[in-house]
C-alpha positions as CSV (number, residue, x, y, z in Angstrom):
1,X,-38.0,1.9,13.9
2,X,-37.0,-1.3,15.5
3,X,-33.8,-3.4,14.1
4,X,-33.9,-6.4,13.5
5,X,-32.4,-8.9,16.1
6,X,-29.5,-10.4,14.3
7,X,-28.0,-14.3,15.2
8,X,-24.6,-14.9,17.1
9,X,-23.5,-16.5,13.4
10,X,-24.4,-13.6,11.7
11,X,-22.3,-11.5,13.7
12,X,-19.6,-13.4,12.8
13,X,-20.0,-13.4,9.5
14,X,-20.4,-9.9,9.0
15,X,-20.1,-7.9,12.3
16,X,-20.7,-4.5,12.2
17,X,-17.8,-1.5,12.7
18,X,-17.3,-1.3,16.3
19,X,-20.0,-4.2,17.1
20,X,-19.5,-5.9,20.9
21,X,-20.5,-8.7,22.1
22,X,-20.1,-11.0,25.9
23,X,-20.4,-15.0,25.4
24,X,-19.7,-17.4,28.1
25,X,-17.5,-20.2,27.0
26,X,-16.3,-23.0,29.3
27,X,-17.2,-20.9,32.4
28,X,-15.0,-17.9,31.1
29,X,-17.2,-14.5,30.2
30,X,-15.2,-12.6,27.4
31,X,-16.3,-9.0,26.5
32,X,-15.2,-6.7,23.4
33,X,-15.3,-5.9,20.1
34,X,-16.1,-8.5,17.0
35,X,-13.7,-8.4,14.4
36,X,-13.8,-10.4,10.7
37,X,-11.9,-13.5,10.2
38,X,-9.5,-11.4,7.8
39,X,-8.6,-8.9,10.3
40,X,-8.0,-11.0,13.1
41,X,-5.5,-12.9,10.8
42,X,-3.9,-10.0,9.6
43,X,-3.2,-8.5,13.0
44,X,-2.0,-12.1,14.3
45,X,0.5,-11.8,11.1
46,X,1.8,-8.3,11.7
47,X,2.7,-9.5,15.4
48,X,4.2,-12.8,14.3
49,X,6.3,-10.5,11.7
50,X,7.6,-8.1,14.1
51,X,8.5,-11.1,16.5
52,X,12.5,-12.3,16.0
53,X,11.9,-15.6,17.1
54,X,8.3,-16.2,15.7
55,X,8.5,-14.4,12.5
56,X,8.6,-17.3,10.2
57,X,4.9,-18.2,11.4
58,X,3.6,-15.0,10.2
59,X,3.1,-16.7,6.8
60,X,0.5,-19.1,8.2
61,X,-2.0,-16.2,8.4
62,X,-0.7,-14.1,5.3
63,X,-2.8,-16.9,2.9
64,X,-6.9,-16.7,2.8
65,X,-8.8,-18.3,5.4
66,X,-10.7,-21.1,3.9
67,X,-14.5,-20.7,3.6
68,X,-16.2,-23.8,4.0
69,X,-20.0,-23.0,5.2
70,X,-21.1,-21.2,8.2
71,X,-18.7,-19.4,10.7
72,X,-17.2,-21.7,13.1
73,X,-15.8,-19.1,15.4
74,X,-15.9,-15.5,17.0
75,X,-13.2,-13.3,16.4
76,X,-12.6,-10.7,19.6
77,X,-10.1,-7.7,19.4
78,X,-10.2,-5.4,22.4
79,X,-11.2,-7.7,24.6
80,X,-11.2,-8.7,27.9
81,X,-11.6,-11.8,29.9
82,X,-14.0,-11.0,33.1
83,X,-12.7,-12.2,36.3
84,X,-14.9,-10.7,39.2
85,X,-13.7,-7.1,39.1
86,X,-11.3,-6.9,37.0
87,X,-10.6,-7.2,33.1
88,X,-7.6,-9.4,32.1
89,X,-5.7,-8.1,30.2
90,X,-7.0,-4.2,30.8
91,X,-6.3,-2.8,27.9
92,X,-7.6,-5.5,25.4
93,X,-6.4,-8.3,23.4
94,X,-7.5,-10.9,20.9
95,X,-9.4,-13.8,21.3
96,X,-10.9,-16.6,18.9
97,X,-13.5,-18.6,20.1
98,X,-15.3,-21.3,18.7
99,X,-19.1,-20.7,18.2
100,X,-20.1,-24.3,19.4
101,X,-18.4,-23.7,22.7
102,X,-20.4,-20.5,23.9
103,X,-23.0,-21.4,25.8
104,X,-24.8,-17.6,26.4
105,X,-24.3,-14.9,24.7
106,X,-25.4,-10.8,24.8
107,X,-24.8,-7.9,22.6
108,X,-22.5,-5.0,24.1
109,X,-19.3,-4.9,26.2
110,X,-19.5,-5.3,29.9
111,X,-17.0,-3.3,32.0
112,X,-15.7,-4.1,35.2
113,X,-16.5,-2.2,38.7
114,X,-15.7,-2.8,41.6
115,X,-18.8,-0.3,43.2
């Protein structure tokens, strides 16, 4: 049984555990896995707390996001920026991208190869 095709702005709203997806945005292709608004902001906050000089800004992403209509961005941990063979950084990071700036999109992660 076939799934049903779901939207770039439904995967942001409610990707699914372990969910990739490549978009193209301002000439850059970045790869990886989608992660929920919530998470993204709780792992920016853990890093802020852990930082001595930035630690006060953790507090900026400790309070609710604020949910005014549709998604206006993708959330990426474990991601990569593509850059002809190689994956920057290589062992992932997190990226937010806003959906209005992606001009293609695909489900999945790409790798890098250099065969």
């Amino acid at each position: 049984m076939r799934r049903p095709r779901r939207s770039r702005d439904d995967r942001a709203v409610r990707p699914e555990q372990s969910e990739s997806l490549t978009v193209v945005t301002s000439g850059a292709v970045i790869t990886g896995r989608l992660a929920l608004a919530a998470t993204r902001r709780q792992r920016v906050s853990d890093v802020l707390t852990n930082s001595a000089r930035l630690g006060e800004f953790a507090a900026v992403f400790d309070s609710p996001a604020k949910k005014d209509g549709p998604p206006t961005h993708l959330h990426f941990h474990v991601a990569r920026i593509l850059q002809g063979t190689l994956g920057i950084p290589e062992e992932g990071g997190m990226y937010r991208v806003a959906i209005e700036d992606v001009s293609a999109w695909t489900g999945g992660d790409f790798s890098c190869s250099d065969h």
